[in-house]
N, C-alpha and C positions, 0 to 999 in steps of 0.2 A: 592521507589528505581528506577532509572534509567535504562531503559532497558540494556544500553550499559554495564551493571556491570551485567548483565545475560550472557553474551556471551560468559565469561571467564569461567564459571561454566557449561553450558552445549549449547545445539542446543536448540537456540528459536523457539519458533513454537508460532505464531500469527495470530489473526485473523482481517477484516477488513468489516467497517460498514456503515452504508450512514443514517444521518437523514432523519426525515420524511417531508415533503412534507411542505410547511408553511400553506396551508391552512389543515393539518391533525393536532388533538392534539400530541405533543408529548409523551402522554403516551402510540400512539401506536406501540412506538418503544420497551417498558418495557418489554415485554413478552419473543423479541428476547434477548435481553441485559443478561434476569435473563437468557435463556436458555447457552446462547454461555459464561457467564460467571460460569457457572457450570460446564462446560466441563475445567477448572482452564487453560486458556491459558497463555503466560507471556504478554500480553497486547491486549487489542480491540484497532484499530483507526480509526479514526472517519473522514469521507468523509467532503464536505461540499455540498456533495446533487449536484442536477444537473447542469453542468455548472459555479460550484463556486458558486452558490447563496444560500446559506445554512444559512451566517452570522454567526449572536451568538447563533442559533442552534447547529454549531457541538462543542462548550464551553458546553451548556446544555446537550446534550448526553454524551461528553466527562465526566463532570461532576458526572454525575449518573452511571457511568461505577465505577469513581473513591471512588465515596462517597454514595453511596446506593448499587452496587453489589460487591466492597473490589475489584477489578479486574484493575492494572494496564494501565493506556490508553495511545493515542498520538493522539493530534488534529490536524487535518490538517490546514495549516495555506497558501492557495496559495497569491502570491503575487503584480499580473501585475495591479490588481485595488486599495491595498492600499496605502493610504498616511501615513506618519509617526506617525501623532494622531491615524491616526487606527492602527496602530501597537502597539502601545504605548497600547492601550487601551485594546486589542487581550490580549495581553503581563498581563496587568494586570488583568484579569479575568481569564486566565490560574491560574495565578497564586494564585489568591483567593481562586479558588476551587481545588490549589494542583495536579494541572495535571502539570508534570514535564518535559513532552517528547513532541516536537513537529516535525512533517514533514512539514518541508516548503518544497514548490513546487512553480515555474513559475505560472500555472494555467491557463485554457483553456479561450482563449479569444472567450465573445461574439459578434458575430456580429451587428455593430451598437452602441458597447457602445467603448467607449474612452478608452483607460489605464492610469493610474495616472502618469508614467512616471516618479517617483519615486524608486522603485525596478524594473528594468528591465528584472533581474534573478533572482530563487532563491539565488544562490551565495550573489546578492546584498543584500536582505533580512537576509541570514545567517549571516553575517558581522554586520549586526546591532544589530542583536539578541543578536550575542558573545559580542560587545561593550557592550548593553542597560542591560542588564539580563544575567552575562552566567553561572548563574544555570541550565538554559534549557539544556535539553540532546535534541542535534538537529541530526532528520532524513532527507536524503534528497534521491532524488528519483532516479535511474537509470534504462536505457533501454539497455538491451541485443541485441537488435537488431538494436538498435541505434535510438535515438530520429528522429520520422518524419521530424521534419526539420534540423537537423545535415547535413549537406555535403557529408560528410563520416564519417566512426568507426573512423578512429584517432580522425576528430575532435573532434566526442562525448566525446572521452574518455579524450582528451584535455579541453571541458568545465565541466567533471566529476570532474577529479580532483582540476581544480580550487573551485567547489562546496567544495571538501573535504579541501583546503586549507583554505578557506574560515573559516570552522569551523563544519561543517560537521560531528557528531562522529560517524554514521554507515549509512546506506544507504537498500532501500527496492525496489526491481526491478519491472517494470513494468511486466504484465502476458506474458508470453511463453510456448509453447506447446514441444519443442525441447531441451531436454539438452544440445546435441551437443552443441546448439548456446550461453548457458551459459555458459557451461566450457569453450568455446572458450573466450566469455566475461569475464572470470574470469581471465584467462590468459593474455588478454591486459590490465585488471588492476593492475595485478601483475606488468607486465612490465610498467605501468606508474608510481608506488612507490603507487598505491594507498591500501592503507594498514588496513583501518576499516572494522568492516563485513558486508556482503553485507546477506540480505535475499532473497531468493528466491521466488517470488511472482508466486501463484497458483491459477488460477481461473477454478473452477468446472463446463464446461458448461453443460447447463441444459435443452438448448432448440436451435434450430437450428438458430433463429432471435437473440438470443444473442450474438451468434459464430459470426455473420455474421457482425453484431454491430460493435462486440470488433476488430473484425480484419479490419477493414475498421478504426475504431479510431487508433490505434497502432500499426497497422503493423503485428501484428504476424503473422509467417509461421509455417500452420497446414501439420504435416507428413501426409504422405498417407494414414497408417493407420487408423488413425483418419478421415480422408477426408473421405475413404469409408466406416466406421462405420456412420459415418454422414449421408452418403448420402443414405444407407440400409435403415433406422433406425427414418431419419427425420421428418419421418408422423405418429413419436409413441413416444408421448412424456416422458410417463414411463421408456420407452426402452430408450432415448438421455440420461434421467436422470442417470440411470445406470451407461450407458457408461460412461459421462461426469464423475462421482464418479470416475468409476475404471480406469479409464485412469489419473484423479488427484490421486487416491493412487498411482498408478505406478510408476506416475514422481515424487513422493515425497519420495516412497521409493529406486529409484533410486539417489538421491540426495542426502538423508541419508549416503546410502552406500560409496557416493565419497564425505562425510566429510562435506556437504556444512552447513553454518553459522546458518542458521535460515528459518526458514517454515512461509510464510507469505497467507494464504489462504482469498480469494477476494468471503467472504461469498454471497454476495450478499442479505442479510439478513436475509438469509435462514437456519434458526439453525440445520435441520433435516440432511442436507447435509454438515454441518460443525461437526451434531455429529456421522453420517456414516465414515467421513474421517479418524476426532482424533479416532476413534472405533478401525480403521484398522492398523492406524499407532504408535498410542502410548505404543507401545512394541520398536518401533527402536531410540524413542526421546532420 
């Protein structure tokens, strides 16, 4: 089944995963997989590990999500280094192992390696997919706070919805700590005609070097509150833990409460603090 034929039916609540390491076996992802698919979410998705270099990794995890734990998946499929044969190829190994849902994404360029110059955007890549294959239920990615390199909010919301025209059927936000700044972004996609549902992306922070990571990657603006929970708290890792939990219930049961589409939590591959969350909140789903 298609995610996008869940959203008519109720609020998706999703969770998201990163393969392991290539020099780790990948059965030492199994443990997390069986855990976070017990907790019956409407799909795992599947990273491709650091930097994009994940490969036919996140097909294999994907895979084993879909055909050894019965749990809906979407593989991430970024696009600034493939060529057409890899896509082509991507495409049909999804397809073998029956994974139906993809997030194309742009994808973090590394330093020192070239781009294929081929997909420039994901837009360009969703356009091929809906030609080549469009059985695919295609995700594609948006920022609330506006992609780092956007200009400004119109523009984002301008190469947004070209993404959704493109072919695009729902979309999964980047992490934010601020509702404020999603309703806000919810309301410029309204006013651009953009009309798919949009999930809500939640990440659990867990330790003070990861806050610090994430928001240097993406921008996010941390409330106050949370800035001095942080900075009370930062030299006690149980204690960030906590916090990091009850501050992602909060915004997710606030989210709930103003109707929003779909719960998309950025497990980090951490099953303990993905089944503290669903614990708290799967009375409001």
């Amino acid at each position: 089944m298609h995610t996008n034929n869940l959203f008519a039916q109720k609020t998706v609540f999703s969770f998201e995963v990163f393969p392991p390491k290539r020099d780790m076996p990948l059965t030492a992802i199994y443990e997390t997989l069986r855990a976070l698919s017990s907790l019956r979410p409407d799909f795992i998705s599947v990273t491709c590990g650091a930097n994009g270099q994940g490969g036919n990794r996140t097909v294999e995890v994907a895979a084993a999500i879909k055909n050894q734990y019965h749990c809906e998946t979407a593989a991430h499929m970024p696009c600034i280094y493939l060529t057409e044969k890899e896509a082509r190829q991507t495409l049909e190994a999804l397809h073998q192992n029956r994974i139906e849902n993809i997030l194309v994404l742009r994808g973090d360029q590394t330093p020192g390696r070239e781009p294929a110059h081929v997909f420039e955007y994901a837009s360009d890549l969703i356009s091929f997919i809906k030609k080549e294959a469009p059985n695919f239920n295609i995700i594609g990615a948006c920022y609330p706070e506006g992609h780092l390199e956007s200009k400004t909010p119109a523009a984002d919301i301008r190469h947004l919805k070209e993404k959704v025209d493109a072919g695009a059927d729902e979309l999964i936000s980047q992490l934010f700590f601020d509702n404020s700044l999603f309703y806000r972004f919810l309301e410029r996609c309204e006013i651009a005609g953009i009309q798919v549902p949009i999930e809500a992306g939640i990440m659990p922070v867990t330790n003070q070097k990861q806050i610090e990571r994430m928001v240097t990657m993406c921008g996010a603006t941390l409330p106050i509150k949370f800035q001095r929970a942080i900075a009370k708290y930062g030299s006690n890792p149980a204690a960030i833990q906590d916090i990091g939990i009850a501050y992602a219930v909060d915004q997710i049961a606030d989210l709930l409460a103003n109707g929003v589409d779909g719960i998309h939590v950025y497990t980090m591959n951490n099953p303990y603090i993905a089944q503290k969350i669903t614990a708290a909140v799967k009375n409001l789903l």
